[in-house]
C-alpha positions as CSV (number, residue, x, y, z in Angstrom):
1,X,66.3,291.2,19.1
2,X,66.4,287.9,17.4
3,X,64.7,286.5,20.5
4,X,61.5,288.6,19.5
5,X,61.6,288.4,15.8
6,X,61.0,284.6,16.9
7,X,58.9,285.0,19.3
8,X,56.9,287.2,16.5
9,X,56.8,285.2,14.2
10,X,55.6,282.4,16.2
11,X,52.7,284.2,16.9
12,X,51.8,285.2,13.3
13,X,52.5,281.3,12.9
14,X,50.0,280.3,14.9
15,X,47.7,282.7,14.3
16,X,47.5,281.6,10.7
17,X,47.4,277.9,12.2
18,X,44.3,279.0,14.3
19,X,42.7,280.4,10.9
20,X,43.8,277.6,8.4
21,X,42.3,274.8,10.9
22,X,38.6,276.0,10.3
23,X,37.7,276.3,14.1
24,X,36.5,279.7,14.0
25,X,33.1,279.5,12.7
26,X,32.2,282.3,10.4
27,X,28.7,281.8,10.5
28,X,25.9,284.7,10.9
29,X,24.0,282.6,13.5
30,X,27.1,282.1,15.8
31,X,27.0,284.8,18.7
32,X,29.5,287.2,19.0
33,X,32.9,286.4,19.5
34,X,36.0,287.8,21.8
35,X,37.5,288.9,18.6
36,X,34.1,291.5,18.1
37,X,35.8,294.3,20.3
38,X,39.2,294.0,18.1
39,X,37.3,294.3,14.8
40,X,35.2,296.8,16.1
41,X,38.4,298.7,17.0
42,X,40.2,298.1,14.0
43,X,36.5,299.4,11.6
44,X,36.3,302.7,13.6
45,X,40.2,303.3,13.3
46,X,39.8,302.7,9.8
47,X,36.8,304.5,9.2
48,X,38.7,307.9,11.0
49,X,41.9,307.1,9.0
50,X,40.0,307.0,5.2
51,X,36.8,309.5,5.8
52,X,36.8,312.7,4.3
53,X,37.6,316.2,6.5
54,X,34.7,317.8,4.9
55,X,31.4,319.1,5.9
56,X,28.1,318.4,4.3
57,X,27.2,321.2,2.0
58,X,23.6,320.2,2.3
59,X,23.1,319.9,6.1
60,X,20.0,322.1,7.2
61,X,19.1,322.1,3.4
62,X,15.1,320.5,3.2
63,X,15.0,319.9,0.1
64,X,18.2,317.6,0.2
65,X,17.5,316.2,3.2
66,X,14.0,314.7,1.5
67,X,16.0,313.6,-1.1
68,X,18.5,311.9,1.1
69,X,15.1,310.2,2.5
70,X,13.5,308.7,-0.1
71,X,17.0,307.5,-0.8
72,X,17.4,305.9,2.6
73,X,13.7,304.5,2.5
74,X,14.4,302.5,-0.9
75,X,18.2,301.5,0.1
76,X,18.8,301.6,3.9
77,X,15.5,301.2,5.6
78,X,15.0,297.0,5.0
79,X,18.1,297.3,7.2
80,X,18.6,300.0,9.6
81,X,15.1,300.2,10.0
82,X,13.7,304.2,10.1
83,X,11.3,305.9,12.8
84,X,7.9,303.9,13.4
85,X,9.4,301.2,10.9
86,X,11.0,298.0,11.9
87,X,14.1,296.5,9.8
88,X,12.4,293.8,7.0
89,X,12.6,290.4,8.3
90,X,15.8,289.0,6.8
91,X,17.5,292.0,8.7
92,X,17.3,289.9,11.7
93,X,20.2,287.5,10.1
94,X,22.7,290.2,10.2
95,X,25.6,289.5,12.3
96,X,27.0,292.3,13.7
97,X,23.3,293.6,13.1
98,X,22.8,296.8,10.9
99,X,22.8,299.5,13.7
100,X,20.1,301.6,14.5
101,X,21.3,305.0,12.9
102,X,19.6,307.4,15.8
103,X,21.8,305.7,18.0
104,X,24.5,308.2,19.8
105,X,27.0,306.0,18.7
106,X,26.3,306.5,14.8
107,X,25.5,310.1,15.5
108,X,29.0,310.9,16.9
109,X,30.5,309.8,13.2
110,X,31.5,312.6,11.5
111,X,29.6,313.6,8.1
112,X,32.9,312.6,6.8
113,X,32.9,309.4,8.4
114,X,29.4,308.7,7.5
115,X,29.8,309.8,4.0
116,X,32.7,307.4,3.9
117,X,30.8,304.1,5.4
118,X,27.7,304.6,2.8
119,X,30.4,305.3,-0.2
120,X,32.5,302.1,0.7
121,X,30.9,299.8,2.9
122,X,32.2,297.3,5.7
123,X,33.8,294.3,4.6
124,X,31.9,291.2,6.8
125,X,29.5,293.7,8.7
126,X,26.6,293.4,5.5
127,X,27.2,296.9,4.8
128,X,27.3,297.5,1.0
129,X,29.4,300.0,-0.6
130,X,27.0,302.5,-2.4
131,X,29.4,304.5,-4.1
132,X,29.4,302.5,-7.1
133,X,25.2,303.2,-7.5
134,X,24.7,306.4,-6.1
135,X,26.4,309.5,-6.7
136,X,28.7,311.8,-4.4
137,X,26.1,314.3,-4.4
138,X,23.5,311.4,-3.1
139,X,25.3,310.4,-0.5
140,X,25.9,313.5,1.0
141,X,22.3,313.8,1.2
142,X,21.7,311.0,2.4
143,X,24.5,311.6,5.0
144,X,22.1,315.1,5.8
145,X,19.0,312.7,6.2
146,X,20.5,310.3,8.5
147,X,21.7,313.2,10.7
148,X,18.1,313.9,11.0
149,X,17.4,310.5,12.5
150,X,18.3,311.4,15.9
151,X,15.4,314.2,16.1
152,X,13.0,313.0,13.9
153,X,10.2,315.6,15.6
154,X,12.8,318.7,13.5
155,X,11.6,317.0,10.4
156,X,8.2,316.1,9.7
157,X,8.7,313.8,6.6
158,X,10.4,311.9,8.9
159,X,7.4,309.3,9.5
160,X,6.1,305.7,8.6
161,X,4.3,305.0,5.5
């Protein structure tokens, strides 16, 4: 047992060593790394763990779903990008870049798990934490709108302007 507590902590040891000499570059222009699958890993486990059980109350619901646009166009869109609209320029500087939210792999989130990502962010992705601006009610709509993104021919505000 002792054996392994050693053997433990000399892993933690250098672990911290690896981290405290500066090697691993945290800059946005260096390509991905071998620790991207980890993190990755470790952000979706999270995400599960924290997000609410709940359902959106405003799925189906046009009038919230518009609202959740106009929302996403003013707070998400310079990112994420929306149908027949590229991300701004400076989106391109992103690293991990800000996914596209039609994607299957966004659409498999819960609402829960999408409500909580937009409410609190991702530390060291460039996703803010919007819960301090917007209010619960917001986000859910915005969470209704996003859902949309997948099937943007089922709602026709869903274009470029």
């Amino acid at each position: 047992m002792i054996r392994l507590i050693l053997f433990l902590l000399t892993l933690v040891g250098l672990a911290a060593g690896v981290a405290a000499s500066g090697w691993i570059s945290v800059s946005a222009l260096t390509p991905t790394d071998r620790l991207d699958p980890l993190l990755s890993f470790a952000s979706h486990r999270s995400i599960a763990h924290h997000a609410p059980g709940k359902r959106n109350d405003f799925a189906g619901d046009r009038a919230r779903i518009a609202q959740g646009e106009a929302i996403f166009r003013h707070d998400c869109a310079a990112c994420h990008g929306a149908p027949g609209m590229a991300p701004h320029r400076f989106a391109r500087g992103l690293n991990p870049p800000a996914p596209d939210l039609a994607r299957a792999e966004t659409q498999r989130l819960s609402d829960g798990e999408l409500f909580w990502v937009i409410c609190n962010g991702v530390r060291a992705t460039g996703m803010p934490a919007f819960g301090a601006e917007h209010t619960e009610e917001d986000i859910w709509e915005l969470t209704a709108f996003i859902r949309q993104l997948a099937r943007p021919n089922r709602l026709d505000s869903v274009v470029a302007r």
